[in-house]
N, C-alpha and C positions, 0 to 999 in steps of 0.2 A: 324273697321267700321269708316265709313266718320263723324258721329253723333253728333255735336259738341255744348254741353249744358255749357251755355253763364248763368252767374248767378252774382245776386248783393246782395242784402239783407238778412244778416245774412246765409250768404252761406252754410253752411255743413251742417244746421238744414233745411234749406228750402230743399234743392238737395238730401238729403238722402235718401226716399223711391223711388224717381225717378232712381237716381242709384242702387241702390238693384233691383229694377225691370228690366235694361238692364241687370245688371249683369246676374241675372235668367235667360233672356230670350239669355244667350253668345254674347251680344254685351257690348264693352267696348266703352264707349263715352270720350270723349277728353270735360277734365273740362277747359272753360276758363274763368278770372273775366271779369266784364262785358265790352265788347271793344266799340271803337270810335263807329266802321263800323260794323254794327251786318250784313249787307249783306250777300246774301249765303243758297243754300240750307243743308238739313241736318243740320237745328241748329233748336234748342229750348231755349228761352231765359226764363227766370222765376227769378221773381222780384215784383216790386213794380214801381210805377210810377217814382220812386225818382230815379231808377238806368235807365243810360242813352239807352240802348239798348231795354229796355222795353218800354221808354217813346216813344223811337221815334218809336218803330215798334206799339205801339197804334195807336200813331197822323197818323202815316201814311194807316192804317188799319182802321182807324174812330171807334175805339175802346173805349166805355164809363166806363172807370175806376177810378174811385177817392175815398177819406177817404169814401162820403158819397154814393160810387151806388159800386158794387152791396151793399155794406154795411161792418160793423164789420167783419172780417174774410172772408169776399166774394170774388169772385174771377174771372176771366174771363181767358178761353182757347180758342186760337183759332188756326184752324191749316190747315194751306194756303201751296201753292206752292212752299214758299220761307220760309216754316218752322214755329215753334210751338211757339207762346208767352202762358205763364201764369202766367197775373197778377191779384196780389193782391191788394186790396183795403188797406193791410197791410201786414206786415209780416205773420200774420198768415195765413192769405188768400191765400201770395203766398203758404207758405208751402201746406193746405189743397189743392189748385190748382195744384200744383205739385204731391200732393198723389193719385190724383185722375184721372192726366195721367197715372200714374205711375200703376193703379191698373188696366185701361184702356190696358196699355200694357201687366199685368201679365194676364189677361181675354183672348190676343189673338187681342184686338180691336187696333191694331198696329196703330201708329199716323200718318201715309201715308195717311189716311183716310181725304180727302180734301173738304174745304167748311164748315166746321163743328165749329160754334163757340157754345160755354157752357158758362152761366153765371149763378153761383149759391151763395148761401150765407145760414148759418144758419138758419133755422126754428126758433131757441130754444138757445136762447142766453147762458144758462149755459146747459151745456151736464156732469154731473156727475159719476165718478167712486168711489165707496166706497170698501176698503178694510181695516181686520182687522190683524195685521201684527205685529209679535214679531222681529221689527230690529237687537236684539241682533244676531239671529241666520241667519245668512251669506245665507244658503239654503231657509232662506223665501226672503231674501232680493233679491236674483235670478230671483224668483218666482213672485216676483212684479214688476221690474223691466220688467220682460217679457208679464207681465200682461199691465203692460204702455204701452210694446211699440203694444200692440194689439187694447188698448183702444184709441191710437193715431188712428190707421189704421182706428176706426170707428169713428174718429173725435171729439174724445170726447175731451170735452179744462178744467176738473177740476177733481182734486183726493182729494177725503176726505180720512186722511188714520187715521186710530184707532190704539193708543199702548199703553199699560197701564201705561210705563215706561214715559211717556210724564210728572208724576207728581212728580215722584222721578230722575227728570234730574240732581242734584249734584250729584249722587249718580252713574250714568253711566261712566263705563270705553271710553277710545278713541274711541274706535271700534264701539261703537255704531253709535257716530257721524258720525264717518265714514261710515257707512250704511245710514246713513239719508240722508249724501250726494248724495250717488250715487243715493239713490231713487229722490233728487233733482234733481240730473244730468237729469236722464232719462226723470221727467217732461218737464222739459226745452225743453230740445230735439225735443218734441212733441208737443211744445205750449201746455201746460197744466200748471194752475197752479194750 
């Protein structure tokens, strides 16, 4: 496919449920960083004001995105003739803007759909996930890690996680850290902290 998703800020966290969603639907999109000349149809660029392909298809678009409108995590789509911008008020916003084309696509509501701009931003500035999680054992840490990346999809941006072993930490072999990490990893991933 011609599809070609144009990306700046904090790239493989922002662009990843967007690509999982072409992949699902058997289009493979052509990843490029973000270029001079974003011209062209068949592109979708998603970013932040700061990367230059975002900026200018705003300014030229009359597109009101900055730290402070839509706000914290906010985000604007819009998707013209000449192809898809989704920016973010920040990195999260692009991400959260790109998930939500992306969920857009898995629904069937294909981004060909023209004239259509979306400006949203959080209701509810912490969105919480609480899980209770024994890290030692490798199969919960699976389990929560797949639980993140679910709680990403609904936009949630914070994990409280409970482990008894939080109070005897000299006392934990490698491996647990190692668990902690990856549970780290996966927040990241998701704008979650």
């Amino acid at each position: 496919d011609g599809t070609r998703v144009v990306f700046g800020d904090r790239s493989g966290d922002v662009i990843a449920p967007l690509i999982r969603a072409f992949q699902t639907a058997g289009v493979q999109p052509r990843l490029l960083p973000t270029p001079e000349d974003p011209a062209g149809g068949d592109l979708i660029a998603v970013g932040t004001r700061r990367d230059r392909a975002v900026d200018r298809l705003c300014r030229e678009r009359g597109l009101d995105v900055s730290a402070d409108y839509p706000g914290p995590e906010g985000y604007v789509i819009d998707i013209a003739p000449d192809g898809v911008v989704v920016a973010g008020s920040d990195s999260a916003g692009a991400f959260y803007g790109a998930l939500t084309l992306a969920q857009m696509i898995e629904k069937g509501r294909s981004p060909a759909v023209e004239g259509v701009t979306i400006y949203d931003r959080p209701d509810l500035r912490m969105r919480t996930l609480f899980t209770m999680r024994n890290l030692l054992v490798d199969k919960n840490v699976d389990d929560a890690v797949a639980l993140i990346r679910r709680a990403t999809d609904c936009k949630m941006n914070r994990l409280f996680l409970s482990d008894f072993k939080f109070w005897i930490l000299d006392e934990m072999a490698k491996r647990y850290f190692d668990n902690v990490e990856r549970v780290r990893s996966a927040t990241r991933k998701g704008f979650m902290e």
